[in-house]
Legacy VTK file of the C-alpha trace (Angstrom):
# vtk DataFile Version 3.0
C-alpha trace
ASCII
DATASET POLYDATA
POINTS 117 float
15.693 -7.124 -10.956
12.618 -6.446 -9.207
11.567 -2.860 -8.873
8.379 -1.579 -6.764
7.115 1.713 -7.452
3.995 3.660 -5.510
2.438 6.818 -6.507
-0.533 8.491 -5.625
0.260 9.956 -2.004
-0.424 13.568 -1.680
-2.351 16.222 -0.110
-5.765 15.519 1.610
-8.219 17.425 4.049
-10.132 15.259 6.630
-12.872 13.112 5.238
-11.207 13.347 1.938
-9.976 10.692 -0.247
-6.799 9.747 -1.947
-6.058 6.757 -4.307
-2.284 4.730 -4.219
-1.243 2.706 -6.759
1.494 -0.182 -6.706
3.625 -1.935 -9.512
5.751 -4.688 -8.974
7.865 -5.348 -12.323
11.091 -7.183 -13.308
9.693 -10.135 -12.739
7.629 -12.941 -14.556
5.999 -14.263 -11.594
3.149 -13.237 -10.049
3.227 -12.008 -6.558
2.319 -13.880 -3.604
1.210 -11.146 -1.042
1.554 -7.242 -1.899
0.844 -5.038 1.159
0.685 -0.998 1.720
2.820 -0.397 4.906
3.099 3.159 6.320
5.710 4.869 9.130
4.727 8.330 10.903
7.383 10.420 12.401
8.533 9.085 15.444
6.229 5.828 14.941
7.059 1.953 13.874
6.356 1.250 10.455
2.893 -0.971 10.578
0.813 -2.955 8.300
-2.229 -1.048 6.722
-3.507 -3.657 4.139
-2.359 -6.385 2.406
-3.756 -8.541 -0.198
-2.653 -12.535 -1.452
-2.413 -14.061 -4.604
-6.068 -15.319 -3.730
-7.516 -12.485 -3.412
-7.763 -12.836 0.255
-7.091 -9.211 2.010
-6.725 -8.032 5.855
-6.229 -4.785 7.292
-4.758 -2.950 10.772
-8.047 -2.033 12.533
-7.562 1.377 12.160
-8.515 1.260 8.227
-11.093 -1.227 8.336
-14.499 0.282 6.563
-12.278 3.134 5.192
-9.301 1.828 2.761
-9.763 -0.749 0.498
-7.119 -2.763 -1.119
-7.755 -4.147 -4.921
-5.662 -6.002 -7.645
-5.603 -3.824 -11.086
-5.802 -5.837 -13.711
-2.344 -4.977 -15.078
0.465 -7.770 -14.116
1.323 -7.039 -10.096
-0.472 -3.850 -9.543
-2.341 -3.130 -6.562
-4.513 -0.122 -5.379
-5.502 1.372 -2.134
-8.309 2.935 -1.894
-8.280 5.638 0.815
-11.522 7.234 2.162
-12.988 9.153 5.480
-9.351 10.162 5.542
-8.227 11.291 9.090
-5.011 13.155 10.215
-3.688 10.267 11.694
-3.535 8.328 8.224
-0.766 11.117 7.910
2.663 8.927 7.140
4.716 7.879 4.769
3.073 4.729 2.864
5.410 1.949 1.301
4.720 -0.987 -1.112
6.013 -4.222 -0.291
5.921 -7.841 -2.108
6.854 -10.844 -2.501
7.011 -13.777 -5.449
7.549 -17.791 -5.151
11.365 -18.353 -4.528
12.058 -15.025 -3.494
13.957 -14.909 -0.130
12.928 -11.828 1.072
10.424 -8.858 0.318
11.082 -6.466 -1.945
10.096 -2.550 -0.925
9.301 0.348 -2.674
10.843 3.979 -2.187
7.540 5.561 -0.417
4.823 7.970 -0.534
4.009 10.617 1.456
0.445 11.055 2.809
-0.483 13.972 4.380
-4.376 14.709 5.638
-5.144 18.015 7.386
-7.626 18.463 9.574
LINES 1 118
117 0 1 2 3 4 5 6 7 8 9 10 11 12 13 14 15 16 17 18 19 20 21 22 23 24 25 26 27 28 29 30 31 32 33 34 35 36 37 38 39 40 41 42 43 44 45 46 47 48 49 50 51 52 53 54 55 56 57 58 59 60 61 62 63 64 65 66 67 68 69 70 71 72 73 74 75 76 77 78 79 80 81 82 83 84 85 86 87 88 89 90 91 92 93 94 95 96 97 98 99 100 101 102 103 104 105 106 107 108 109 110 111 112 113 114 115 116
């Protein structure tokens, strides 16, 4: 059974910098996309970043030039760096993938962001 687990959310004043991490396990195949997602109170829950199998990554334009989304090296781990935080990054950030012949994504339980200004 897949599982996705995220850590790395926390605490941050403005400008600061935080670090999440992402593992994907259960599963011998490599992931096709893994993305960070995040939902502020009161808000839809939106794409921040997400990165393919490739290599190839986008991001919302409200991140661009300050988070950056990497592969680790480990099996289905991904990273997002978080820089020039601002209050507004404040949410809760989910994990989400997906793997050839999956039918649907598969979601991890969240972490909580919080940036003060």
């Amino acid at each position: 059974q897949v599982r996705v687990m995220e850590s790395g959310g926390g605490l941050a004043q403005a400008g600061g910098s935080l670090r999440l991490s992402c593992v994907a396990s259960g599963t011998m195949f490599t992931f096709n996309t893994m993305g960070w997602y995040r939902q502020a109170p009161e808000k839809q829950r939106e794409l921040v970043a997400a990165i393919t199998r490739g290599g190839t990554t986008n991001y919302c334009d409200s991140v661009k030039g300050r988070f950056t989304i990497s592969r680790g090296n480990a099996p289905n781990t991904v990273y997002l760096q978080m820089n020039n935080l601002k209050p507004e990054d404040t949410a809760v950030y989910y994990c989400s993938t997906n793997f050839a012949g999956s039918t649907g994504d598969y979601w991890g339980q969240g972490t909580q962001v919080t940036v003060s200004s």
